[in-house]
N, CA, C and O atoms as a Tripos MOL2 file, in Angstrom:
@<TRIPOS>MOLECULE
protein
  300   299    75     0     0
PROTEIN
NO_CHARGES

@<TRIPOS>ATOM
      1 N          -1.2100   -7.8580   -7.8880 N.3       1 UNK1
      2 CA         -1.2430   -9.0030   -8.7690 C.3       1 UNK1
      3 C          -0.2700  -10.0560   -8.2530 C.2       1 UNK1
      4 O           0.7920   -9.7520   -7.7080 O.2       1 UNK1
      5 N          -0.7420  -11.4990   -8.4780 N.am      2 UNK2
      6 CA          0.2410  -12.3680   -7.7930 C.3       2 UNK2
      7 C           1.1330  -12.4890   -9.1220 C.2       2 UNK2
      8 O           0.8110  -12.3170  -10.2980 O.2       2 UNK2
      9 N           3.0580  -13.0400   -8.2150 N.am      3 UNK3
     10 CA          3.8050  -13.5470   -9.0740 C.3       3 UNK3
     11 C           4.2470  -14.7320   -8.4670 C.2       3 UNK3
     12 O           4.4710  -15.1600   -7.3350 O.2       3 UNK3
     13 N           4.3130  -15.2950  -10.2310 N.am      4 UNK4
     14 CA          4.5270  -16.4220  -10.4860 C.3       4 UNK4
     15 C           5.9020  -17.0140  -11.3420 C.2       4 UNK4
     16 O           6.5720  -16.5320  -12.2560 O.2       4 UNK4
     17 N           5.9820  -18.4100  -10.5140 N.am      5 UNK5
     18 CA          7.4770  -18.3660  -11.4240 C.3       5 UNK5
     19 C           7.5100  -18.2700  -12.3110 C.2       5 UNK5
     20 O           6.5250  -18.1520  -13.0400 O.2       5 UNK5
     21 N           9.1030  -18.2790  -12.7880 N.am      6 UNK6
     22 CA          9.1200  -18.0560  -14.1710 C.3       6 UNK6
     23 C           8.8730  -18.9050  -15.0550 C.2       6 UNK6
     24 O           9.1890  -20.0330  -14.6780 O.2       6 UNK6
     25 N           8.5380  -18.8770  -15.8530 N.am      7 UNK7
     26 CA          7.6850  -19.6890  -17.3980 C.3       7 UNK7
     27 C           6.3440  -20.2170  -17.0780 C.2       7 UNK7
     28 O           5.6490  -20.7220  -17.9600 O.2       7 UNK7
     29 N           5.9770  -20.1260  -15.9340 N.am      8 UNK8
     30 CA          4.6960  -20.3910  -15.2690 C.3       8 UNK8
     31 C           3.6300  -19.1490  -15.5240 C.2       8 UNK8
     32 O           3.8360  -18.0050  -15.1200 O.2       8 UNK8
     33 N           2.4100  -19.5800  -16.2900 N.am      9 UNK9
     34 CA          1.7580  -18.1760  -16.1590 C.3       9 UNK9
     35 C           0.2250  -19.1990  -16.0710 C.2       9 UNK9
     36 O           0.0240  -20.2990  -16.5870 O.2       9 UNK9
     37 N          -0.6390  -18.4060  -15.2710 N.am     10 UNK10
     38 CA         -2.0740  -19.4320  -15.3490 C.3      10 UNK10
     39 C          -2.8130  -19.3190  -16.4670 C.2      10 UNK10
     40 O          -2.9000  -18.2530  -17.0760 O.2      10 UNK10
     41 N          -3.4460  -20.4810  -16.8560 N.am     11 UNK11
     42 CA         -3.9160  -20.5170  -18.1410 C.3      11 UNK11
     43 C          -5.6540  -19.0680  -18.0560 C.2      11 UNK11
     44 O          -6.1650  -18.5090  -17.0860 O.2      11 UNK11
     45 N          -5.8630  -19.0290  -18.9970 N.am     12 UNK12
     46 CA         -7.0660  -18.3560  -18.9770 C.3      12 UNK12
     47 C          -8.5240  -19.3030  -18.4770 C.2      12 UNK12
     48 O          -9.4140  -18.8040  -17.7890 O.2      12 UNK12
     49 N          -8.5400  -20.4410  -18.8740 N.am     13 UNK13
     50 CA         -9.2580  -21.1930  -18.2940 C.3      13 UNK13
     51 C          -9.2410  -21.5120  -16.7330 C.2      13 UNK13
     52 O         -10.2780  -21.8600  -16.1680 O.2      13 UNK13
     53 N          -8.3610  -21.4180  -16.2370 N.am     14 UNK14
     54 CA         -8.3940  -21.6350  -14.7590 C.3      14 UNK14
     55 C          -9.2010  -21.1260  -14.0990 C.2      14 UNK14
     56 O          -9.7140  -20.0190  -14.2660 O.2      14 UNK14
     57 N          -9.4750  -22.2170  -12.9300 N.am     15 UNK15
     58 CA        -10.3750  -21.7460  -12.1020 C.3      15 UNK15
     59 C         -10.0640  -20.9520  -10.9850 C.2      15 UNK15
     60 O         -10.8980  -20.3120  -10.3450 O.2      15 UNK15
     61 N          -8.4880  -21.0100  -10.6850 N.am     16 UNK16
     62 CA         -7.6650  -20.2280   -9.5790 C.3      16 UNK16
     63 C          -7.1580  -18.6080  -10.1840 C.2      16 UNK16
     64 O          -6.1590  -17.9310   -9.9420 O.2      16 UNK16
     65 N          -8.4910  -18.3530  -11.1670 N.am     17 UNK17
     66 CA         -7.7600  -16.5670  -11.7390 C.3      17 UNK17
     67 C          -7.1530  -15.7560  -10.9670 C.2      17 UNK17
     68 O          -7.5240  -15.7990   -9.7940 O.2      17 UNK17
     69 N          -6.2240  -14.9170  -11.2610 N.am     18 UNK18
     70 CA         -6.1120  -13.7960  -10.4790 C.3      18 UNK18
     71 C          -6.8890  -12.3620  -10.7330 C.2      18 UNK18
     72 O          -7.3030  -12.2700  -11.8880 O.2      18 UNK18
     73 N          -7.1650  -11.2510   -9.9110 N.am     19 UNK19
     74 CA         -7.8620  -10.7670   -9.9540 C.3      19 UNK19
     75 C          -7.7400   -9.6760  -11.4840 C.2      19 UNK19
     76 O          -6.6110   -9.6230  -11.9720 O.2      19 UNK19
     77 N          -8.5490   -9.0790  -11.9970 N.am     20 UNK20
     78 CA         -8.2420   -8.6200  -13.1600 C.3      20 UNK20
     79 C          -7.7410   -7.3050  -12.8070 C.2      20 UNK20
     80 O          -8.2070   -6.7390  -11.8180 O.2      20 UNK20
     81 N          -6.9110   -6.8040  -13.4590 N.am     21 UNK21
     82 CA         -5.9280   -5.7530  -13.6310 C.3      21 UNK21
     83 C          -6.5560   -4.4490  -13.8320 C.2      21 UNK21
     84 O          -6.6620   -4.1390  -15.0190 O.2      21 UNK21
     85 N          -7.1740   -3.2750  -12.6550 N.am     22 UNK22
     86 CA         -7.7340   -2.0660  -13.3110 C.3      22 UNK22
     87 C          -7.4910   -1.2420  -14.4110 C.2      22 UNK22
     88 O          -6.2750   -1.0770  -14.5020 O.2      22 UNK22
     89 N          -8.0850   -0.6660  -15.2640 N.am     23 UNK23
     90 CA         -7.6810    0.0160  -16.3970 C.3      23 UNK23
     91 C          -7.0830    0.9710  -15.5810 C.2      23 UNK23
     92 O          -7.4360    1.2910  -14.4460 O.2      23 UNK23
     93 N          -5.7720    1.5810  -16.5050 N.am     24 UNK24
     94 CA         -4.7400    2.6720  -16.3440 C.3      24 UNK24
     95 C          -5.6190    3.6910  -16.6850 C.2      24 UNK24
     96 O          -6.5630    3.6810  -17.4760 O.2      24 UNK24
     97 N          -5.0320    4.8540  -15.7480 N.am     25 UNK25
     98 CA         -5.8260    6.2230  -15.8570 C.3      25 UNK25
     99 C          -4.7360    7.2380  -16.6490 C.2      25 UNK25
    100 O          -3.5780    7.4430  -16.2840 O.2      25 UNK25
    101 N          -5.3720    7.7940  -17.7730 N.am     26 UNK26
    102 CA         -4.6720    8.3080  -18.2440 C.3      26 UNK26
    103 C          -5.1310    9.7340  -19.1280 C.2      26 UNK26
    104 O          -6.0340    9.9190  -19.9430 O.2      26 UNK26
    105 N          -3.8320   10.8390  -18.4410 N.am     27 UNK27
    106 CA         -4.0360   12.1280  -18.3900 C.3      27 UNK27
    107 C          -3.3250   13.1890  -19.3290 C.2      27 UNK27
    108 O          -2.2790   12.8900  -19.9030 O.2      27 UNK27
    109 N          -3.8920   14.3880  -19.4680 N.am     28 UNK28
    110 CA         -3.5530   15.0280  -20.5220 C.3      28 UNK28
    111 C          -2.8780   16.2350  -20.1980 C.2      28 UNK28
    112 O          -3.3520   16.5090  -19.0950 O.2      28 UNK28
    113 N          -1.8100   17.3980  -20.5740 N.am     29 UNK29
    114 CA         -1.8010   18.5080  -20.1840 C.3      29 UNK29
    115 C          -3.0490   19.2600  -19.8980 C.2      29 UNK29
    116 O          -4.0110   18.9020  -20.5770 O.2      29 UNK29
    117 N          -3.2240   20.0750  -19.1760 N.am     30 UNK30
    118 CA         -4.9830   20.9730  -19.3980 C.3      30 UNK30
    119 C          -6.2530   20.1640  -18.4530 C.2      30 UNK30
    120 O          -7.2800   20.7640  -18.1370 O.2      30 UNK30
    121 N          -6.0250   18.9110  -18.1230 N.am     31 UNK31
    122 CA         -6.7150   18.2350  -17.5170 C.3      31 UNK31
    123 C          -7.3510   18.6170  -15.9630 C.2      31 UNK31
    124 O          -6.5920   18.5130  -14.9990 O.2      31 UNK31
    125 N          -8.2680   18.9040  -15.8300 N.am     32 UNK32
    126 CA         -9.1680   19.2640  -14.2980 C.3      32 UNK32
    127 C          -8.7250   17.5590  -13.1500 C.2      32 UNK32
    128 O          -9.1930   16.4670  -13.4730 O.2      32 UNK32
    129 N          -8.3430   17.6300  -12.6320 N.am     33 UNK33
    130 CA         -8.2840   16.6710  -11.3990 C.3      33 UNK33
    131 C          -8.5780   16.9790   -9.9070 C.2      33 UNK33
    132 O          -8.5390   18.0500   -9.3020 O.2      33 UNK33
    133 N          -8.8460   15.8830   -9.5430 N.am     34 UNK34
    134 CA         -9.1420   15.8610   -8.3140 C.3      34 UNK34
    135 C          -8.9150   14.5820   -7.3880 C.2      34 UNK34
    136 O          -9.3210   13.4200   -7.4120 O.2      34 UNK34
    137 N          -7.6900   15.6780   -6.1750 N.am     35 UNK35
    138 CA         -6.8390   14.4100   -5.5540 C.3      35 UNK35
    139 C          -7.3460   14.1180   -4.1350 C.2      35 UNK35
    140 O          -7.6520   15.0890   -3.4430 O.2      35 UNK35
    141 N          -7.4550   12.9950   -3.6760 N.am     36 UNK36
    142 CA         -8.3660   12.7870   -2.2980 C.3      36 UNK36
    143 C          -7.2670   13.7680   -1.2530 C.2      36 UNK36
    144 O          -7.7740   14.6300   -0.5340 O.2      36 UNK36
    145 N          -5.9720   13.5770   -1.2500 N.am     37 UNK37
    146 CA         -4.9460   14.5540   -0.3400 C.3      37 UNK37
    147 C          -5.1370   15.9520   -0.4950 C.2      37 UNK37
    148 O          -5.4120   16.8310    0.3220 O.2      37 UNK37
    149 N          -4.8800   15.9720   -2.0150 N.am     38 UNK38
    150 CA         -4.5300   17.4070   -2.4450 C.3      38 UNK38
    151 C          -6.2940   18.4510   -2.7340 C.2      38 UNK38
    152 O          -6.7290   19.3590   -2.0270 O.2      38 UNK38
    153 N          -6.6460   18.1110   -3.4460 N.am     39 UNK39
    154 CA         -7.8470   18.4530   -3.6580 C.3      39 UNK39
    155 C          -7.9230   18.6330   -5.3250 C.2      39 UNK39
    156 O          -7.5430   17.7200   -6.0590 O.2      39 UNK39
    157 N          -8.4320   19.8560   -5.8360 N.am     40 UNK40
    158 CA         -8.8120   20.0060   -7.1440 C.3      40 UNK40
    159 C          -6.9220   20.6370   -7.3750 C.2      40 UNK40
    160 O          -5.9460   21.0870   -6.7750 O.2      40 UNK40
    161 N          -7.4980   20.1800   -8.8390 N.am     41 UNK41
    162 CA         -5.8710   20.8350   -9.5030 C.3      41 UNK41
    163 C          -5.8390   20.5400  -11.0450 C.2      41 UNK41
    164 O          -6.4830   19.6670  -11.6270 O.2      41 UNK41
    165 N          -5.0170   21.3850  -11.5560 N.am     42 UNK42
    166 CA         -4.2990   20.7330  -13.4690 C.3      42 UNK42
    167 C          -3.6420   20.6700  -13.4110 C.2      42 UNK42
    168 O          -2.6800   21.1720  -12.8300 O.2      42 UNK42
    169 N          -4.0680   19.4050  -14.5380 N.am     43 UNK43
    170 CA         -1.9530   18.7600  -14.6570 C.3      43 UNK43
    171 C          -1.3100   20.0530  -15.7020 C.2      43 UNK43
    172 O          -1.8150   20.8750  -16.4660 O.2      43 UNK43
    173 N          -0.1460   19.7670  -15.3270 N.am     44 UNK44
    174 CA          0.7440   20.9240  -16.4190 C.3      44 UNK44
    175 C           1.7270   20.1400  -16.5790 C.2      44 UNK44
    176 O           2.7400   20.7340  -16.9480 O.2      44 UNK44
    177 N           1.8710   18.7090  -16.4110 N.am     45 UNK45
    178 CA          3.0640   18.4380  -17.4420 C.3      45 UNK45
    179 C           3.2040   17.1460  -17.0750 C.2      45 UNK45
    180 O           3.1230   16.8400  -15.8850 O.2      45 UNK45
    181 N           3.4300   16.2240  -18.0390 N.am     46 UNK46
    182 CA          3.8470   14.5800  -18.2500 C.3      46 UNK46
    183 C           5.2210   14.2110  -18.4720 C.2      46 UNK46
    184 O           6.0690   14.5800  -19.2840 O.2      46 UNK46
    185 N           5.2030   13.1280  -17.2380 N.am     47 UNK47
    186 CA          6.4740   12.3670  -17.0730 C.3      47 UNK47
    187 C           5.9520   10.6430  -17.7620 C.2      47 UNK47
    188 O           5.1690    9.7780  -17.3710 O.2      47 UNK47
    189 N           7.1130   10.8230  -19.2550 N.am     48 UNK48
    190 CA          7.0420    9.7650  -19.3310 C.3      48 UNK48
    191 C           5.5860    9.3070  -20.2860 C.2      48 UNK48
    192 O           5.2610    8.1500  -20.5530 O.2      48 UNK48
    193 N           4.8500   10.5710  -20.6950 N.am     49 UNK49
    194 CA          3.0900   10.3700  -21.6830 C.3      49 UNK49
    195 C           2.5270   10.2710  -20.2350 C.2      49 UNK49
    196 O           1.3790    9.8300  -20.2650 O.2      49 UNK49
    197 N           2.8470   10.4670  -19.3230 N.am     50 UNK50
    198 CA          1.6470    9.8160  -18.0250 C.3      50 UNK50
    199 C           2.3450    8.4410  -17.7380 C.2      50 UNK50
    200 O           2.2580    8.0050  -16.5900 O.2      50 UNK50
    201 N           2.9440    7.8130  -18.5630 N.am     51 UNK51
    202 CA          2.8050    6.1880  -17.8490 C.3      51 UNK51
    203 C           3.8790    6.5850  -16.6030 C.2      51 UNK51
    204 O           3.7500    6.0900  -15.4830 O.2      51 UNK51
    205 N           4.6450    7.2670  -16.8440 N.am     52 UNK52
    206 CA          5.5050    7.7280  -15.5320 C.3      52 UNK52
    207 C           5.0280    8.3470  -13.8510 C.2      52 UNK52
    208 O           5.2720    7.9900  -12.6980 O.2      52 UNK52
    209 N           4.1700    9.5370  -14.5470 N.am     53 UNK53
    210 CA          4.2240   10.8540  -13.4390 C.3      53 UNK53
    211 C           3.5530   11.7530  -13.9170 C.2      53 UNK53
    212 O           3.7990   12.0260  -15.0920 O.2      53 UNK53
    213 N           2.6500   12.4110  -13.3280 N.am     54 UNK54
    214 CA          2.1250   13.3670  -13.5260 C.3      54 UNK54
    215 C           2.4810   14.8640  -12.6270 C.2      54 UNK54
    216 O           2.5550   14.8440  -11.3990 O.2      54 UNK54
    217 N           2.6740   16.0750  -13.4010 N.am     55 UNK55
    218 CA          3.1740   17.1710  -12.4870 C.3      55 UNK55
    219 C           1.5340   17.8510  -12.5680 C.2      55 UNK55
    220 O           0.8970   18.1710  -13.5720 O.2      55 UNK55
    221 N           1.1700   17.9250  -11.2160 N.am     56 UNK56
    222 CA         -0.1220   18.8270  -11.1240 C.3      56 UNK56
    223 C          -0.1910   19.8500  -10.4680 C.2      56 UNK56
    224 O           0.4460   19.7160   -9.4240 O.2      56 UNK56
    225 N          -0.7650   21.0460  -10.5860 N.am     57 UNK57
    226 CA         -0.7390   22.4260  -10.1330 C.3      57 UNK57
    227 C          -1.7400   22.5850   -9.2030 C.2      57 UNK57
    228 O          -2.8450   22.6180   -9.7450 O.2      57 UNK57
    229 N          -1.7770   22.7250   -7.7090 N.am     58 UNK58
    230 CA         -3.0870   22.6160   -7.0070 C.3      58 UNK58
    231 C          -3.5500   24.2470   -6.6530 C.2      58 UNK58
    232 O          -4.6240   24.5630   -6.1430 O.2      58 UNK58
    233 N          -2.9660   24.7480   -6.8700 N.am     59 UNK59
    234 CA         -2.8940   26.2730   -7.0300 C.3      59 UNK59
    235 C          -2.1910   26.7320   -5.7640 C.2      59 UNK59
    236 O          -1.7130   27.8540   -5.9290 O.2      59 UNK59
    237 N          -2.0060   26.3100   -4.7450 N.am     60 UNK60
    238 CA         -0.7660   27.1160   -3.4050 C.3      60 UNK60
    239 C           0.2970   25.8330   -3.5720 C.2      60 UNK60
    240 O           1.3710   25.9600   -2.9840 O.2      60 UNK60
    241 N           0.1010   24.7810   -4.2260 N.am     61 UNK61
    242 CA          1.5780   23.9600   -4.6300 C.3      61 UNK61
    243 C           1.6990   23.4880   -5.6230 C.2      61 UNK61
    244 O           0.8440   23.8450   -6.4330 O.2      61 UNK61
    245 N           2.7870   22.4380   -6.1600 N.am     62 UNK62
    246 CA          2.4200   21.8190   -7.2150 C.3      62 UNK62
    247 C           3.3890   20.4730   -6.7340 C.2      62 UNK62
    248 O           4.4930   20.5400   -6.1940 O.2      62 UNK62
    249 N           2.5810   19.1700   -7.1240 N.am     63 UNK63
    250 CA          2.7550   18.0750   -6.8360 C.3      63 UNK63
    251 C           3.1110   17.0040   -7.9100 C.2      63 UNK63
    252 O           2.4500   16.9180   -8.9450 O.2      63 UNK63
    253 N           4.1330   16.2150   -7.6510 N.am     64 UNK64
    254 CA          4.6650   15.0910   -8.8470 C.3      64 UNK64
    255 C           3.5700   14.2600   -8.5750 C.2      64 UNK64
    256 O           3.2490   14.4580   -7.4030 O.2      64 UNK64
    257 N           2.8890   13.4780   -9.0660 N.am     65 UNK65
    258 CA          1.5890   12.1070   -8.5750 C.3      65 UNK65
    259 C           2.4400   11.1240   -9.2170 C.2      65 UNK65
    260 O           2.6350   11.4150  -10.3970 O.2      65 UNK65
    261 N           2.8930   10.2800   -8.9170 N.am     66 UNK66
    262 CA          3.8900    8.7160   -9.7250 C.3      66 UNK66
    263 C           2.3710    7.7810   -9.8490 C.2      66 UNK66
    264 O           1.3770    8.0440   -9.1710 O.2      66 UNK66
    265 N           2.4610    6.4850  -11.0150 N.am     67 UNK67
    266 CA          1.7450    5.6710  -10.9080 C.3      67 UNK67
    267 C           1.5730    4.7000   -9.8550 C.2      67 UNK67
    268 O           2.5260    4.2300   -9.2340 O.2      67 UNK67
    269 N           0.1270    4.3350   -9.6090 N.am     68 UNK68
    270 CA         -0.5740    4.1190  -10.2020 C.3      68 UNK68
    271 C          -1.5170    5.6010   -9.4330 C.2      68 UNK68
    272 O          -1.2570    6.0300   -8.3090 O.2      68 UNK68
    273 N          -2.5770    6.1640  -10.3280 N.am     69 UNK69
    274 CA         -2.7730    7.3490   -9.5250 C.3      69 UNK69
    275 C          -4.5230    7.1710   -8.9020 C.2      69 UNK69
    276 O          -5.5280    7.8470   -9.1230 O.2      69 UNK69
    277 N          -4.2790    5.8960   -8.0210 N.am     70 UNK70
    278 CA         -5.0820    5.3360   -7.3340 C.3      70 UNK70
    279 C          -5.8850    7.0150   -6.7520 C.2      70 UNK70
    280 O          -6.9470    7.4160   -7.2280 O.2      70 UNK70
    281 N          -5.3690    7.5120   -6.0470 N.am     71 UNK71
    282 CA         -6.5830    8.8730   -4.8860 C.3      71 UNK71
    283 C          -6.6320   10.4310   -6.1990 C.2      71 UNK71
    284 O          -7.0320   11.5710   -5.9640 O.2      71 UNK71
    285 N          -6.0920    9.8920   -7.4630 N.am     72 UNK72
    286 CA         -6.7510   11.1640   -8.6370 C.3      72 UNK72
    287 C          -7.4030   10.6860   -9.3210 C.2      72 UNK72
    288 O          -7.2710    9.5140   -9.6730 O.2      72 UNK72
    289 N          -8.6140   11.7280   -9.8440 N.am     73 UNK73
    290 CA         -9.7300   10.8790  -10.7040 C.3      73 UNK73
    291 C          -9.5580   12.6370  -11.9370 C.2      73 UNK73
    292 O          -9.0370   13.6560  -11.4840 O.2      73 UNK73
    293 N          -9.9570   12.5800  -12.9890 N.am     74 UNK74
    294 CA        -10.0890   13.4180  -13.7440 C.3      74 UNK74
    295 C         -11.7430   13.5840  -13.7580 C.2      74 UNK74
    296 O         -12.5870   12.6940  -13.6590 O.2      74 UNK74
    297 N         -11.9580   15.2570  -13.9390 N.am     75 UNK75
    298 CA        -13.0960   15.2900  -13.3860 C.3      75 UNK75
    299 C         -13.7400   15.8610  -15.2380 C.2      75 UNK75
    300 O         -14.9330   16.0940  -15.4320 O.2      75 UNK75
@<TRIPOS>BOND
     1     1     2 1
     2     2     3 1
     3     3     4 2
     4     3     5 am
     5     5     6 1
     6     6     7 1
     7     7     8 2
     8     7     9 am
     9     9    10 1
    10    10    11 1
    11    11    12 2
    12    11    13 am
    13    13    14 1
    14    14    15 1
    15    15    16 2
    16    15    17 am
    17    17    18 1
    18    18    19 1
    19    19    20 2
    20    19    21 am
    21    21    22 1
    22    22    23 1
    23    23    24 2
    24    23    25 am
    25    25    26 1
    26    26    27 1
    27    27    28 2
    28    27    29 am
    29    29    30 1
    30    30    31 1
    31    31    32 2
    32    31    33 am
    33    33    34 1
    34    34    35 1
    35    35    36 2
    36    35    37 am
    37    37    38 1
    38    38    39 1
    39    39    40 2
    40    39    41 am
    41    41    42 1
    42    42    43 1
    43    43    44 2
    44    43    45 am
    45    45    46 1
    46    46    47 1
    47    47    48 2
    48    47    49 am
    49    49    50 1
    50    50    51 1
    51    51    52 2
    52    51    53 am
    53    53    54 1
    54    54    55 1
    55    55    56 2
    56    55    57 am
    57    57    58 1
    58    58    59 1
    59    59    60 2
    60    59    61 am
    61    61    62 1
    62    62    63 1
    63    63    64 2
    64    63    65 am
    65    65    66 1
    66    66    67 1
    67    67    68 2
    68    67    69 am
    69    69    70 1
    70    70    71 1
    71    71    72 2
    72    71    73 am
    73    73    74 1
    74    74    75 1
    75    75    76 2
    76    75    77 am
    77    77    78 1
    78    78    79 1
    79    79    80 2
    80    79    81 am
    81    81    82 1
    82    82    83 1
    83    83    84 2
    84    83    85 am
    85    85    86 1
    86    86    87 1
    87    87    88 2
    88    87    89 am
    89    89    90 1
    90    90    91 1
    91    91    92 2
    92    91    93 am
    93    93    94 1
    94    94    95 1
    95    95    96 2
    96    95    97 am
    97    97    98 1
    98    98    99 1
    99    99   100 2
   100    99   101 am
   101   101   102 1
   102   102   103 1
   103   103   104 2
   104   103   105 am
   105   105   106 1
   106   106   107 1
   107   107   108 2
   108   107   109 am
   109   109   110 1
   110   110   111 1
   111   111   112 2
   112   111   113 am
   113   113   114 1
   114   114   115 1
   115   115   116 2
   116   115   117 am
   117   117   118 1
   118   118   119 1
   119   119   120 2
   120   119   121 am
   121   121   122 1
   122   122   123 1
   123   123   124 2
   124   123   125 am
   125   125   126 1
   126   126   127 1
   127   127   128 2
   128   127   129 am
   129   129   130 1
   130   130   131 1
   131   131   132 2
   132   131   133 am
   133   133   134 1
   134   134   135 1
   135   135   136 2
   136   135   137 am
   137   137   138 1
   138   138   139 1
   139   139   140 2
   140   139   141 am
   141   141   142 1
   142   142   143 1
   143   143   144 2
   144   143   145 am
   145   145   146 1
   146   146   147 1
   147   147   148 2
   148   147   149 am
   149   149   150 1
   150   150   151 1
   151   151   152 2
   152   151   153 am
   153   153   154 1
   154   154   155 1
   155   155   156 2
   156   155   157 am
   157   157   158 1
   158   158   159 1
   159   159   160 2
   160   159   161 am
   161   161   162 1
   162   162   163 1
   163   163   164 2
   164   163   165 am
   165   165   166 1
   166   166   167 1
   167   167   168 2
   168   167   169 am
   169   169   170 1
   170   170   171 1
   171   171   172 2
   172   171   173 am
   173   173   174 1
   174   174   175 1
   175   175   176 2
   176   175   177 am
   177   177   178 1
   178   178   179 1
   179   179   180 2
   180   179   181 am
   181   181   182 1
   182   182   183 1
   183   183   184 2
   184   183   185 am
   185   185   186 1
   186   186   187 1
   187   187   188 2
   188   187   189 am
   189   189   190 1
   190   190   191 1
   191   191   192 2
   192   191   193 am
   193   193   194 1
   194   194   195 1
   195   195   196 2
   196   195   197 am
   197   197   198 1
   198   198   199 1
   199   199   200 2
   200   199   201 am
   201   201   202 1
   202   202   203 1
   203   203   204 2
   204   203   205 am
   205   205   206 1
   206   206   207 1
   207   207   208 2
   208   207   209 am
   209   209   210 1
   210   210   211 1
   211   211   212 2
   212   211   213 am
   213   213   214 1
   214   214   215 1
   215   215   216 2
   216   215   217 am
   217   217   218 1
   218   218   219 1
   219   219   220 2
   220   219   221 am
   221   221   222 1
   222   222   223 1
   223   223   224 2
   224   223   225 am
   225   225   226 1
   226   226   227 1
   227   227   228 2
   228   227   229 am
   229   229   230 1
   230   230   231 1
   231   231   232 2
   232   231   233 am
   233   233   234 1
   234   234   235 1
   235   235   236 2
   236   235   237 am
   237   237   238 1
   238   238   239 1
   239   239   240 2
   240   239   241 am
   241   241   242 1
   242   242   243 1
   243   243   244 2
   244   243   245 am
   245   245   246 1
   246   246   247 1
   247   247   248 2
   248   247   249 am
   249   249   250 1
   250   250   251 1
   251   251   252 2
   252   251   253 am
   253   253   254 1
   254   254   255 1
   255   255   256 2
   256   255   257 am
   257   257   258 1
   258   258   259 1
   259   259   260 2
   260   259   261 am
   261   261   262 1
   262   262   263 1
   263   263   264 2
   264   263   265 am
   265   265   266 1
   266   266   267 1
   267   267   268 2
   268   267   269 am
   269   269   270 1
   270   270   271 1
   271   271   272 2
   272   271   273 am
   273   273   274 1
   274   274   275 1
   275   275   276 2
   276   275   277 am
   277   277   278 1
   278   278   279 1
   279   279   280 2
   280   279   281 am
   281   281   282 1
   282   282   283 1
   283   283   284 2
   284   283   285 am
   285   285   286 1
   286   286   287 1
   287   287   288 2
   288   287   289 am
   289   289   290 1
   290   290   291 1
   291   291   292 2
   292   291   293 am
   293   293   294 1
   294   294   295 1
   295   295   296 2
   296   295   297 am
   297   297   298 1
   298   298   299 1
   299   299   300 2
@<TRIPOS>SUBSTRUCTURE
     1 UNK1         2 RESIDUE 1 A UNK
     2 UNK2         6 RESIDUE 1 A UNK
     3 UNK3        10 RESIDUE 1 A UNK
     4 UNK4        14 RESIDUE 1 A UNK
     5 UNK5        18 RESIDUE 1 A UNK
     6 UNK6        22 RESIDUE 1 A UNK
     7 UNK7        26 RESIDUE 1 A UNK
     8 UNK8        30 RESIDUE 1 A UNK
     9 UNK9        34 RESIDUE 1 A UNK
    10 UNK10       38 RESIDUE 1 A UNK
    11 UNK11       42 RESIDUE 1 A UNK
    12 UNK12       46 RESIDUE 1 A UNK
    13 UNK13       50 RESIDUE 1 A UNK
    14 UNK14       54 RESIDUE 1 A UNK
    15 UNK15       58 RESIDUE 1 A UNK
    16 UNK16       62 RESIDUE 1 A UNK
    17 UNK17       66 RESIDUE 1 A UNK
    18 UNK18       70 RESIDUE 1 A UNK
    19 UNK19       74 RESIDUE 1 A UNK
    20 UNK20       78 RESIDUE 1 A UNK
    21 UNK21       82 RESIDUE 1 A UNK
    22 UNK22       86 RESIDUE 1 A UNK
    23 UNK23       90 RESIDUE 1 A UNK
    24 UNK24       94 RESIDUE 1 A UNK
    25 UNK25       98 RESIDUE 1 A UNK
    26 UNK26      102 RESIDUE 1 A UNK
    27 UNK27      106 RESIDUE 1 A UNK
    28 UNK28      110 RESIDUE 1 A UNK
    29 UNK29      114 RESIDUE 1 A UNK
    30 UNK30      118 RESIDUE 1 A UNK
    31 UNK31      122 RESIDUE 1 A UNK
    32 UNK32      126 RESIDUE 1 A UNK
    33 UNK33      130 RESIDUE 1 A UNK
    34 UNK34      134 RESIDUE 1 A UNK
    35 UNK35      138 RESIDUE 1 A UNK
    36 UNK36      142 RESIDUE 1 A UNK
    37 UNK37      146 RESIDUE 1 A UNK
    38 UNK38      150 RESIDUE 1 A UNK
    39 UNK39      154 RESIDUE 1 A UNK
    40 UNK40      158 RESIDUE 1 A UNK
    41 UNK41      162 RESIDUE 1 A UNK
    42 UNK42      166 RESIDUE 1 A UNK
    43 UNK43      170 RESIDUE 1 A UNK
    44 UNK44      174 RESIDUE 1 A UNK
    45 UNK45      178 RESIDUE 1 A UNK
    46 UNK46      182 RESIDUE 1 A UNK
    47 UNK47      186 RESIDUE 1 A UNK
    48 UNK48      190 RESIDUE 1 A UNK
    49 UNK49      194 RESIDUE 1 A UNK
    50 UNK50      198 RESIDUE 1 A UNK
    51 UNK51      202 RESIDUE 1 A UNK
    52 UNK52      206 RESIDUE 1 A UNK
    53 UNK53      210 RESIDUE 1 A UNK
    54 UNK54      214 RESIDUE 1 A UNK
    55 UNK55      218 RESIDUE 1 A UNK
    56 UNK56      222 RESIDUE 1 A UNK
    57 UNK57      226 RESIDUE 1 A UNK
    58 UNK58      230 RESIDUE 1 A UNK
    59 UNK59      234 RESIDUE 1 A UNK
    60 UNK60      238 RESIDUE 1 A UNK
    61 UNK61      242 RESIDUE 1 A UNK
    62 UNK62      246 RESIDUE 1 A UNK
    63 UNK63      250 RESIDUE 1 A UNK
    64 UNK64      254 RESIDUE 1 A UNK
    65 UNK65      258 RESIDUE 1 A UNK
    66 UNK66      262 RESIDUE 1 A UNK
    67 UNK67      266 RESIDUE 1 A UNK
    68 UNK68      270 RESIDUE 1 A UNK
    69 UNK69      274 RESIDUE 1 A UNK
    70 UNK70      278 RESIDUE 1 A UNK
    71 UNK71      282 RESIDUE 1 A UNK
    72 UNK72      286 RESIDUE 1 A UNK
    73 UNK73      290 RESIDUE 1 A UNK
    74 UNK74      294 RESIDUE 1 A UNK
    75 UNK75      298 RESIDUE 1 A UNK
């Protein structure tokens, strides 16, 4: 997302938009995932509700994922 100075924000009408903001992905204890690195896995525990970190169990490791969790999709 571009930044802009301060007190400066573009109007909604503009024709110079910036691009729109993907919806946040957001995960539960118990949750099935699947990471493009890691592969399949469950989360077992939230940093932060998710807006932080996710701790996921891939079954031979277990991995912190920080936001934004662009390469995990919940399956």
């Amino acid at each position: 997302m571009r930044k802009f100075p301060a007190g400066r924000r573009p109007l909604p009408t503009s024709p110079f938009k910036t691009e729109p903001e993907a919806p946040r992905k957001h995960f539960a204890v118990g949750d099935r995932v699947t990471h493009d690195g890691y592969g399949l896995g469950r989360v077992i525990s939230l940093e932060g509700d998710g807006e932080i970190a996710v701790l996921v169990d891939f079954g031979s490791r277990q991995e912190r994922i920080p936001q934004p969790y662009t390469a995990m999709f919940k399956l």
